[in-house]
N, C-alpha and C positions, 0 to 999 in steps of 0.2 A: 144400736149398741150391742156389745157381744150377749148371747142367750148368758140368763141366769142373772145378770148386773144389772139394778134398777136404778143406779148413778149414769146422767147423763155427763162422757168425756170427751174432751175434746181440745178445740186450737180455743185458745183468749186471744192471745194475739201472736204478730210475727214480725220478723226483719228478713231482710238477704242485705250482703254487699258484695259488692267487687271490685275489685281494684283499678285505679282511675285509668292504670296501660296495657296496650293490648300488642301483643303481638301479630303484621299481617304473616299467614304462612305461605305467601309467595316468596317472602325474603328469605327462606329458611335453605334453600336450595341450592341456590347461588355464592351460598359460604360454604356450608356443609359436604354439598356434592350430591345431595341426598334427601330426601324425608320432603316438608314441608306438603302444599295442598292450598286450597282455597279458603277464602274465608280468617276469621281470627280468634287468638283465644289471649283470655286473663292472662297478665302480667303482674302480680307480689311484687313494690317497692322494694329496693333493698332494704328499707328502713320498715319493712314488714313480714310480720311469721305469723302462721297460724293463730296465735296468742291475739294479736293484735286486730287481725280479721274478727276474728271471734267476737272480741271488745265492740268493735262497729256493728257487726249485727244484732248482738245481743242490745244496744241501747235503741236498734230500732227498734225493737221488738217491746222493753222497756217501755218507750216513750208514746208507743199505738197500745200500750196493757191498757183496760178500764179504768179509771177513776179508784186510785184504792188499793188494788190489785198487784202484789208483791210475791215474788219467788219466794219460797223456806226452803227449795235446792236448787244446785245448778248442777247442769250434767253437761261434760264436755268432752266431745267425741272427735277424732282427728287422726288419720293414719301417717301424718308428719309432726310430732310433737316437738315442741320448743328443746324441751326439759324430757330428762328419762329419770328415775329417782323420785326426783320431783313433780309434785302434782300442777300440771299448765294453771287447773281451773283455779284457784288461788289467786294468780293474777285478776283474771277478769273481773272477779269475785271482789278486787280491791277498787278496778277500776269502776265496775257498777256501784263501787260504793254500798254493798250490800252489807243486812249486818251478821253481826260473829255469828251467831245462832245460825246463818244461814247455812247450810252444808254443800261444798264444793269439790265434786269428784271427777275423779280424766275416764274414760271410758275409751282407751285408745289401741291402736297400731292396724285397725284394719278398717275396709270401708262400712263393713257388716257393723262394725261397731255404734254408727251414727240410730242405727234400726233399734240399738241394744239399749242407746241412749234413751231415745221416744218410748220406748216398750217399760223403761223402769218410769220414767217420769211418769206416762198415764197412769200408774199402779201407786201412786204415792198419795197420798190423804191429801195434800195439800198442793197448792200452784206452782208447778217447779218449771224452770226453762234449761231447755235442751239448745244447744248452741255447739255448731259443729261446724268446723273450717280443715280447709288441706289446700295443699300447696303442690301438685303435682308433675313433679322433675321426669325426663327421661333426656340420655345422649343425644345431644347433636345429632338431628337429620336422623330422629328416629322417631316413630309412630307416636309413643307417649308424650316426646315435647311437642307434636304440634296438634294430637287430639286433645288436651290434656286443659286443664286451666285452672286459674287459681279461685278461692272465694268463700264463703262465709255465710249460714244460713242460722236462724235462732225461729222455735218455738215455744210460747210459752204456754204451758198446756196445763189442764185445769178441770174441773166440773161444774156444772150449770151453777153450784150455788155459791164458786166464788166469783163470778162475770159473767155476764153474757158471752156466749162461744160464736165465734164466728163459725164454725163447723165441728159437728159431733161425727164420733166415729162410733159407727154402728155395725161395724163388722171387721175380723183379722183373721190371719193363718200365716205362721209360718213353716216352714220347710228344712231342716237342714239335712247339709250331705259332704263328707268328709273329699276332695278328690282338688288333685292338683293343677290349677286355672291358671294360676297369676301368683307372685312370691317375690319379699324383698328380706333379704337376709339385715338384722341391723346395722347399722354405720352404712350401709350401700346407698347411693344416689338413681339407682334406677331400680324399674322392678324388672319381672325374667316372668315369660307367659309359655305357655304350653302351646302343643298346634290347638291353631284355634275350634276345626272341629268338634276335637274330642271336649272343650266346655261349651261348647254351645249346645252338644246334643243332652248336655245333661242338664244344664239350666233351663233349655226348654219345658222337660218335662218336667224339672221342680217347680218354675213357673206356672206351667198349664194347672197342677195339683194344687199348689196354693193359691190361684186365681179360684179353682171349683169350690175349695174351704171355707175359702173368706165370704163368695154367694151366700152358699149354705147358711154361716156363722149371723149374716145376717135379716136371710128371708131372701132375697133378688135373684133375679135374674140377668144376665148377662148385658140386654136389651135396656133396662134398667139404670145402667151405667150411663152417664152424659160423657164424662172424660178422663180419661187412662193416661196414668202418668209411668213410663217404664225406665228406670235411670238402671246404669248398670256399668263396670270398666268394659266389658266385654260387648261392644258395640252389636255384631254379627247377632249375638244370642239375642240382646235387648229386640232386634228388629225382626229376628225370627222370631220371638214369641207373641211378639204385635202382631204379627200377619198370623201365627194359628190361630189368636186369640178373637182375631175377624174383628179386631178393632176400628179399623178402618179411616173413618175420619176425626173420631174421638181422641185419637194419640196426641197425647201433647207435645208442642214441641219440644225438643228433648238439649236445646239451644246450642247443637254441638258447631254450628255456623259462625258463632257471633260468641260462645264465653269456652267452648271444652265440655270435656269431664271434668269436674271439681272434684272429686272421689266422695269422703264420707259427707260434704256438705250437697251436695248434687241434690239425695231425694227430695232434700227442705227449701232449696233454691226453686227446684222446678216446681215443686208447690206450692211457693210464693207465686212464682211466675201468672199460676193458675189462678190463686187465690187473689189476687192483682186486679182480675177481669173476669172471676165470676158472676155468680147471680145466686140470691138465694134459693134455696128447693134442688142444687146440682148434686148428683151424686160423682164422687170421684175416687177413683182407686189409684192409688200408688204403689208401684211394683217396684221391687227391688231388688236386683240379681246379686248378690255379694255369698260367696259360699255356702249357698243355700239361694231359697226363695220366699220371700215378705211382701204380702200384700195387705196394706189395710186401706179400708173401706168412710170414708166420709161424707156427710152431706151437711152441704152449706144450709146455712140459718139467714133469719132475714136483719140479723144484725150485721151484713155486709153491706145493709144498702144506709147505713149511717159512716163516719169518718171512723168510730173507735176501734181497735184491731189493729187495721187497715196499715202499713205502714206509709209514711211519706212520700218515701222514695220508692218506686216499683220497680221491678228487674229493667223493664221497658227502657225507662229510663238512665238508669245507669248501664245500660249496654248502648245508648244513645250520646251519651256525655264522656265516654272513652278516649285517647289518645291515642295514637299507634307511637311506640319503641322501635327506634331501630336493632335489630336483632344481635349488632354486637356488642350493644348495652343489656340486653338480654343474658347473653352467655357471661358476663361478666359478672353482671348481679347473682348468676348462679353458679360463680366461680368455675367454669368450664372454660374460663377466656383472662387467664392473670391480668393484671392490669399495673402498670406502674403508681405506686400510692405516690400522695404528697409526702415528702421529704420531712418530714414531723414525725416524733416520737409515736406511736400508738398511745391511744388510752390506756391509765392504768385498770386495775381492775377492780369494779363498782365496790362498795364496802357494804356487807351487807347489815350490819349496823348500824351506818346511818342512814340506809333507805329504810332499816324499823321502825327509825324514829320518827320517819316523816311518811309517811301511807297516804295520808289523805292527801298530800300536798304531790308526794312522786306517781302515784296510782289514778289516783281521784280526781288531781288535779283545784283541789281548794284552796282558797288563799282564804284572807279573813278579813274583817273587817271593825275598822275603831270605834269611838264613841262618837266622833263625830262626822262618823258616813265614810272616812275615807277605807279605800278598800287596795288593799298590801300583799302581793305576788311579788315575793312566797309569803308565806303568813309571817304576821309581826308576833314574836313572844309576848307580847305584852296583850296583844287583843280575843277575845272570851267569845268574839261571835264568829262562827266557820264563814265560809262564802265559796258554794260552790262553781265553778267559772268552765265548767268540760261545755256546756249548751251554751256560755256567750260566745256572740261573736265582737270582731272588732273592726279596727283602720289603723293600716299603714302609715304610720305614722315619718319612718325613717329608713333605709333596710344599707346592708352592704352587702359584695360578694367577693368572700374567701377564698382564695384561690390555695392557701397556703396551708390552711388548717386542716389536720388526720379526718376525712371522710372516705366510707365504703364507695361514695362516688360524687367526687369534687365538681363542682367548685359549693360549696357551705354558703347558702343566702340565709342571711339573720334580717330581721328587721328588729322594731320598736314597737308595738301594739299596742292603739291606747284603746280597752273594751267597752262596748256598749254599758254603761251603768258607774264605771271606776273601774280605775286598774289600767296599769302601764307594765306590760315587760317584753324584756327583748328576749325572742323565740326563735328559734331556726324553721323555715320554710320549707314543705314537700310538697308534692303532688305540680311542682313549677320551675320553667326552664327560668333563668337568671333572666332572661334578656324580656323576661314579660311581665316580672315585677315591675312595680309604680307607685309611690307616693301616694296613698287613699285607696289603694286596692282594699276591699273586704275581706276577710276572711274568718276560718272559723277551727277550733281546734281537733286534732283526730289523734288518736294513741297508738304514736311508732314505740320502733326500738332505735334508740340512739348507736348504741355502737355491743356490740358483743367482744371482749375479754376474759381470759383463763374458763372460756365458757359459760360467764355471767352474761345475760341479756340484760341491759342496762336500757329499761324501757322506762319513758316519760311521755309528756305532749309536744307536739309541733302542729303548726299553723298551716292551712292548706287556703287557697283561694274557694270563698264562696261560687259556686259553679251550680247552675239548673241542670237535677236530676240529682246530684251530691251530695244535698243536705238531709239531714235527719240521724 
C-alpha cells in the first residue's frame, strides 16, 4: 500500500465485456483500398453505445462482489459518451438498480480519464465501482478502425474491511505532461495524431519515471514484478517502454490480435485478462500511457483461489465466443456506408416522462408479481411485490421476422419468451442472424438501445441467445 496509509485498498471484484462481432482486418482492404492488417478487433452492435457496454460490465463485476458488498458510487469513464450535458452514469446507475443515495458521476472525453476514474474511487471511504467503456471509430482503411476496438471493463474497489480483496495495491505514481499526441475536436468521428516520434519519445520517459515512483512508493524492485501490464493509444511508445523497461517475458499480452485498443476501458480489460489466470502472491503493475504516465502497482491475495471476485466470463472466453461481421455491415453500423432504411416512419421521440415513470421496469427491467405467484411483464398496477427479471433466462416460445418495420439494421426478429420462474413477453432479438432463430432457443436478456430520436437514446432490454463464454 502507498507509504503513510494503514488501509489496505484494493480490487473486491471485477467484470470486462465485449461485444459478441468482431471485425476480420483482412476484409478492410479490399473495399477501402487501404488500412486493414491481420488478426481482428471488437465490433459495438448498432443497438450498442458505451452506456450499454458499461451496464454489461458493471453487473459482472456486481454479480462476482462478495456476499453483501454494494457500491455507495459509481464512477463512469469513456472518451465516447452517449450524452454531452447529460451525465451517461445515471443510466447504468438505473439499470444496476442501485439506490438514490448511491452517487453517479461521468468522468469523461479522454482515455487518461478511466486512470481519474480508479484514482477517485480508491480515495473514497466506501466501495465504489469504476466502470469504463469506449467505442473506438476511425475512417475507412485507416489505422484506428482496424487497431481500434470496442468494449467495457468495471472495478469494484474497496478496503479490506468491506470484502476480501482480490488484490491490494501497494504502490502508485503518476506523471503528467502537457504536449500534443493524439486529439479529437467534438462532434468529430475520428481522432488526428501527431508524427508518432515526437509522443513516443516523450511517454517513454514519463513512463520510465513513473515506473521508478511507483518501485519506490512501494518498497520493490523491478525484479519483484511477476507481470506488466502496458495499455496505451500510442502502440510504438507502449512497446518501447516495455523493452527499456527490460520487461521481457512478464508483458502481458496487450490483446491488440484478437479485440484492439478499447481506449479508456483497455487498462481494466487487460487487467481482467490478467486477473482471469493469476495466482495469489503476483505482483502486477499496470501502466498507462494517456497524457501523461500511471503506474500502479498490485499484489494478488489468496482469495483468487476461491469463485468470489472472479467473474464468470473471462476475457478468454469472450474473445473465443465472437463472430466475424462482414465489414460492410461494419461501415454502416458506424454510418460511414448510408444504407437504404425500411420504408416506415422513424420513431417518434422517446417521452421523457413516461420513461420517469417507469425506471425500474424501462432501466432495471422489473416486472411484478400478484398474489397468486403469477408474475406480469411489464408490471401490473395493481401488484405491491417488484420482480426483478435482467438475470432470468428464458425459451422461445414463438418469434417472427420483420422485414418491414423502422430498424437501424433490418430485418426486426421478435419472439415470445416464456421465463424461467413466470413471465411471458414478446421482446426483440440481438446478438442473432434471422435464419438461426428456433422454436426453444434459450436465451437470456442484455441492455441495448432501441432506436435514437431528436437525440434521445431510447434504451430498454432485448433478448440475446444463451451462448458459452456470454453469460454473466
Amino acid at each position: 500500500m502507498p507509504a503513510g496509509d494503514t488501509v489496505s485498498r484494493g480490487i473486491l471484484s471485477y467484470g470486462a465485456y465485449l461485444p459478441y462481432r468482431r471485425l476480420d482486418r483482412s476484409a478492410i482492404a479490399a473495399v477501402a483500398g487501404t488500412g486493414g492488417g491481420s488478426g481482428t478487433r471488437t465490433v459495438a452492435s448498432y443497438d450498442e453505445d458505451t452506456t450499454t457496454m458499461g451496464v454489461a460490465a458493471a453487473r459482472r463485476a456486481l454479480a462476482a462482489a462478495p456476499d453483501g458488498v454494494t457500491p455507495l458510487s459509481l464512477w463512469f469513464a469513456t472518451a465516447s459518451p452517449a450524452y454531452l450535458d447529460k451525465t451517461n452514469a445515471t443510466a447504468i446507475h438505473a439499470a444496476l438498480r442501485l439506490d438514490a443515495e448511491v452517487g453517479a458521476f461521468d468522468v469523461n472525453g479522454a482515455v487518461r480519464s478511466a486512470v481519474g476514474a480508479w484514482r477517485a474511487a480508491l480515495g473514497s471511504a466506501a466501495p465504489a465501482l469504476v466502470v469504463c467503456s469506449d467505442m473506438r471509430t476511425g475512417l475507412p482503411g485507416s489505422p484506428d478502425e482496424s487497431t481500434g476496438g470496442d468494449g467495457a471493463s468495471a472495478l469494484l474497489v474497496g478496503t479490506a474491511a468491506d470484502g476480501p480483496l482480490l488484490a491490494e495495491e501497494i504502490g502508485a505514481a503518476s506523471v503528467t505532461d502537457e504536449f500534443l499526441d493524439r486529439w479529437r475536436t467534438p462532434g468529430d468521428v475520428r481522432s488526428k495524431v501527431w508524427e508518432p516520434r515526437f509522443g513516443e519519445s516523450r511517454y517513454v520517459a514519463l513512463g520510465a519515471k513513473a515506473w521508478d515512483d511507483a518501485l519506490k512508493s512501494a518498497g520493490l524492485v523491478a525484479d519483484q514484478v511477476d507481470t506488466v501490464i502496458v495499455a496505451g493509444s500510442h502502440a510504438r511508445a507502449a512497446a518501447s517502454l516495455a523493452e527499456k523497461l527490460g520487461v521481457g517475458d512478464k508483458l502481458a499480452d496487450g490483446l491488440q490480435a484478437t479485440v484492439g485498443f478499447t481506449g479508456a476501458a483497455h487498462p481494466g480489460l487487460l487487467l481482467a485478462n490478467v486477473l482471469d489466470a493469476a495466482a495469489p502472491g503476483q505482483v502486477v503493475a499496470l501502466v498507462v500511457l494517456a497524457d501523461g504516465a500511471d503506474v500502479t502497482l498490485l499484489r494478488t491475495t489468496e482469495t483468487l483461489t476461491g469463485a468470489d471476485g472472479r467473474s464468470a466470463s473471462t476475457v478468454a472466453d469472450q474473445i473465443a465466443a465472437g463472430a466475424t461481421l462482414p465489414y460492410g455491415k461494419v461501415l454502416a453500423w458506424r454510418g460511414y456506408l448510408p444504407v437504404e432504411p425500411p420504408r416506415r416512419p422513424e420513431p417518434p421521440r422517446p417521452s421523457a416522462s413516461a420513461a420517469g415513470r417507469s425506471v425500474d421496469w424501462k432501466f432495471g427491467f422489473v416486472g411484478s408479481q400478484g398474489g397468486d405467484g403469477t408474475v406480469h411483464l411489464p408490471p401490473a398496477p395493481t401488484d405491491v411485490t417488484p420482480r426483478p427479471m435482467a438475470d432470468a433466462r428464458g425459451t422461445i416460445v414463438t418469434y417472427t421476422v420483420d422485414k418491414l418495420a423502422y430498424s437501424p439494421s433490418p430485418p426486426v426478429v421478435f419472439a415470445v419468451v416464456d421465463f424461467d420462474g413466470g413471465g411471458r413477453l414478446p421482446v426483440e432479438l440481438t446478438e442473432v442472424d434471422a435464419a438461426d432463430v428456433a422454436v426453444g432457443s434459450r436465451v437470456e436478456m442484455t441492455f441495448r438501445k432501441l432506436f435514437t430520436a431528436d437525440g434521445i437514446h431510447n434504451y430498454f432490454w432485448k433478448a440475446r441467445p444463451v451462448r458459452s463464454g456470454r453469460g454473466g
